[in-house]
Structure formats: structure tokens, C-alpha cells
TIZABA-674146 format. One record per residue (C-alpha): z, x, y. Coordinates in nm, 4 decimals, always signed. Last residue first. Layout:
N
<atom><c3>Z</c3><c1>X</c1><c2>Y</c2></atom>
...
This chain:
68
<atom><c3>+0.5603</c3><c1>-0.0142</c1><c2>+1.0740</c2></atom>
<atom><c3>+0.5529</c3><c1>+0.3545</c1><c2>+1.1369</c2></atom>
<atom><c3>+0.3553</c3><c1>+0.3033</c1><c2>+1.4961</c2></atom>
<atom><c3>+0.6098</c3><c1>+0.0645</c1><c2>+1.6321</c2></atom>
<atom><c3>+0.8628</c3><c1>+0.2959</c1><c2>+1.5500</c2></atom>
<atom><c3>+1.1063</c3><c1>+0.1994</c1><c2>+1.3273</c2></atom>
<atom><c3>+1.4574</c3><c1>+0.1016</c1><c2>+1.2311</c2></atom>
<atom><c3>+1.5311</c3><c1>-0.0229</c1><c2>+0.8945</c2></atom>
<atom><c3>+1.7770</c3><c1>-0.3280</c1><c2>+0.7983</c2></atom>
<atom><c3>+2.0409</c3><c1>-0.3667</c1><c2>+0.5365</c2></atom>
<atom><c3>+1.9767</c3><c1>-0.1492</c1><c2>+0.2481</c2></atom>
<atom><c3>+1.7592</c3><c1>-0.3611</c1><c2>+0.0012</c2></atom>
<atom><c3>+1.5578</c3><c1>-0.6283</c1><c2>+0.1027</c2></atom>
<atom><c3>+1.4667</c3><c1>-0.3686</c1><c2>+0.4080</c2></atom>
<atom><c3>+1.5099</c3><c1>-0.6084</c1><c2>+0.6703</c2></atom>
<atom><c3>+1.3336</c3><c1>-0.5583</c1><c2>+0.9840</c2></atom>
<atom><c3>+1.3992</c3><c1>-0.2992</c1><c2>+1.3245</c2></atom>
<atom><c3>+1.1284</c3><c1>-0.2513</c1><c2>+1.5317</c2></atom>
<atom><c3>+1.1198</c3><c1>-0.0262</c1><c2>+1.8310</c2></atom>
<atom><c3>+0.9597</c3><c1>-0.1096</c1><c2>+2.1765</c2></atom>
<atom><c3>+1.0187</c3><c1>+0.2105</c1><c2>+2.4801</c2></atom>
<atom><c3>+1.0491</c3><c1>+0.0800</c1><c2>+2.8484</c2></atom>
<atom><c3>+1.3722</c3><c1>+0.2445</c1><c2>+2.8333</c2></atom>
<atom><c3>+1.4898</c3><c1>+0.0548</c1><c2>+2.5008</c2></atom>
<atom><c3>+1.3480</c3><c1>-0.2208</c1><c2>+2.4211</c2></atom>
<atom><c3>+1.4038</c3><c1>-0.4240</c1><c2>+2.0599</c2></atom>
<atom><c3>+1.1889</c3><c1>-0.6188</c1><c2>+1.8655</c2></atom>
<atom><c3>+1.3592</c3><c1>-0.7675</c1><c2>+1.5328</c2></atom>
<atom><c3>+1.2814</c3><c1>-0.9062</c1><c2>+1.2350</c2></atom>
<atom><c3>+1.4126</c3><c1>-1.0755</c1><c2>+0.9796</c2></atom>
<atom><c3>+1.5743</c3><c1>-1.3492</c1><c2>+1.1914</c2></atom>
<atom><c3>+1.9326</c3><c1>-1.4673</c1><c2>+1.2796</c2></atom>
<atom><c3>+1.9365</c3><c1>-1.5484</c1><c2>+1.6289</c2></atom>
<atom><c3>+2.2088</c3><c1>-1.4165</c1><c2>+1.8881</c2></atom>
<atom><c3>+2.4641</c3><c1>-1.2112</c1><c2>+1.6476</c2></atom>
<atom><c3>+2.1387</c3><c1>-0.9995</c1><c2>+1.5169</c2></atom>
<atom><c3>+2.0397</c3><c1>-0.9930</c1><c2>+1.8861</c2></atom>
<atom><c3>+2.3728</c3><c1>-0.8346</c1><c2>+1.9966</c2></atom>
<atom><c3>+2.3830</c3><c1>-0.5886</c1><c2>+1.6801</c2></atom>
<atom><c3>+2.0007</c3><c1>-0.4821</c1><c2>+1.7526</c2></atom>
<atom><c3>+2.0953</c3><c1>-0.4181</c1><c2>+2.0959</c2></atom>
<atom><c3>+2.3783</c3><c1>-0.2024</c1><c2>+2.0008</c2></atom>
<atom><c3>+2.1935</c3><c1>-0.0411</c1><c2>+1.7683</c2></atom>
<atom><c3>+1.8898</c3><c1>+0.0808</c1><c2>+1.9405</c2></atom>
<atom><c3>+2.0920</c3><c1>+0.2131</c1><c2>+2.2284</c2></atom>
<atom><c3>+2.2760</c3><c1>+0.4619</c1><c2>+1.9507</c2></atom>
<atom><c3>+1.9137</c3><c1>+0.5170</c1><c2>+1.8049</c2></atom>
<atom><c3>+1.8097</c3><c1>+0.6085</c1><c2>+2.1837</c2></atom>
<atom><c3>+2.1233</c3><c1>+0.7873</c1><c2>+2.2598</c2></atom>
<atom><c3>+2.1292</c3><c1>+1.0175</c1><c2>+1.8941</c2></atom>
<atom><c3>+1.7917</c3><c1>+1.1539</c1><c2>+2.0449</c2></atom>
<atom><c3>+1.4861</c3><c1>+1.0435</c1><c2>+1.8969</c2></atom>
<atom><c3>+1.3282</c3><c1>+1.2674</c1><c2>+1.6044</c2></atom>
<atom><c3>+1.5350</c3><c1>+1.0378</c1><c2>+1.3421</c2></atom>
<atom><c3>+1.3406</c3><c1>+0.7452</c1><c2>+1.4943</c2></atom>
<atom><c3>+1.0316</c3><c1>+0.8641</c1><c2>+1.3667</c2></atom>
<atom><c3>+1.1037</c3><c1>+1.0145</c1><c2>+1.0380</c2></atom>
<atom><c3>+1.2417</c3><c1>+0.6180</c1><c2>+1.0143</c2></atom>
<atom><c3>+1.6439</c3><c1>+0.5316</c1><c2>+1.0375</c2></atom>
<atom><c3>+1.8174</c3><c1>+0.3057</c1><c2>+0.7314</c2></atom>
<atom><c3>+2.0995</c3><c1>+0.1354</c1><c2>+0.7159</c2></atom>
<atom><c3>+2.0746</c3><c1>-0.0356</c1><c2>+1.0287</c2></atom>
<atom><c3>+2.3368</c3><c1>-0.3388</c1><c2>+1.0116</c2></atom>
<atom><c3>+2.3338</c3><c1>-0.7000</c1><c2>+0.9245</c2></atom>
<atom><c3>+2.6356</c3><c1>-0.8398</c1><c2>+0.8051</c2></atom>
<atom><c3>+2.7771</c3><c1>-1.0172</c1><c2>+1.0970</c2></atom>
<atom><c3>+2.4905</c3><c1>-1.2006</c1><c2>+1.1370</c2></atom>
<atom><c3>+2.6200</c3><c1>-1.4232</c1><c2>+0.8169</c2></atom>
């Protein structure tokens, strides 16, 4: 079931990152997906917290802390 969750979709916010934060973003979001299976998820990146949660519709977003 883990194996199915994947960023589908990217805030305003996180599209103004560079492609190696999103890119950092993802791969911890795929290790914690496969970890615990959850809604939502807190990830750090350079000292930096992002959420990403399920959308109920396109997999999961990605977000600032600030756009949630």
C-alpha cells in the first residue's frame, strides 16, 4: 500500500525551490511513506520543515509550512 503514494502535486511555494530541495523532498517522503503509513508527513530538509499530506485526489501535495 506505501508503495503507492507519490507527490503529485508541488505548492507556488515549493515550485520556487530549486529542483534539489523538491528532489530531497521526495526521497525522504518515499522512505517515510515506506516506514509508517500516515496522511501526513513532516519532512527536513537543510534545517528547512515541508509538509507533504494527501490530497484525496492526486496522490499527495507538498507544501510549505506557511501554505498549509
Amino acid at each position: 500500500m506505501n508503495s503507492c503514494k507519490f507527490i503529485g502535486t508541488w505548492t507556488q511555494g515549493l515550485a520556487s525551490e530549486s529542483s534539489d530541495v523538491r528532489e530531497k523532498i521526495e526521497i525522504a517522503f518515499n522512505k517515510m511513506a515506506k516506514e509508517k503509513d500516515d496522511w501526513f508527513y513532516k519532512v527536513e530538509i537543510n534545517g528547512q520543515e515541508y509538509f507533504v499530506a494527501d490530497n484525496g485526489e492526486f496522490g499527495f501535495t507538498a507544501m510549505l509550512p506557511s501554505e498549509y
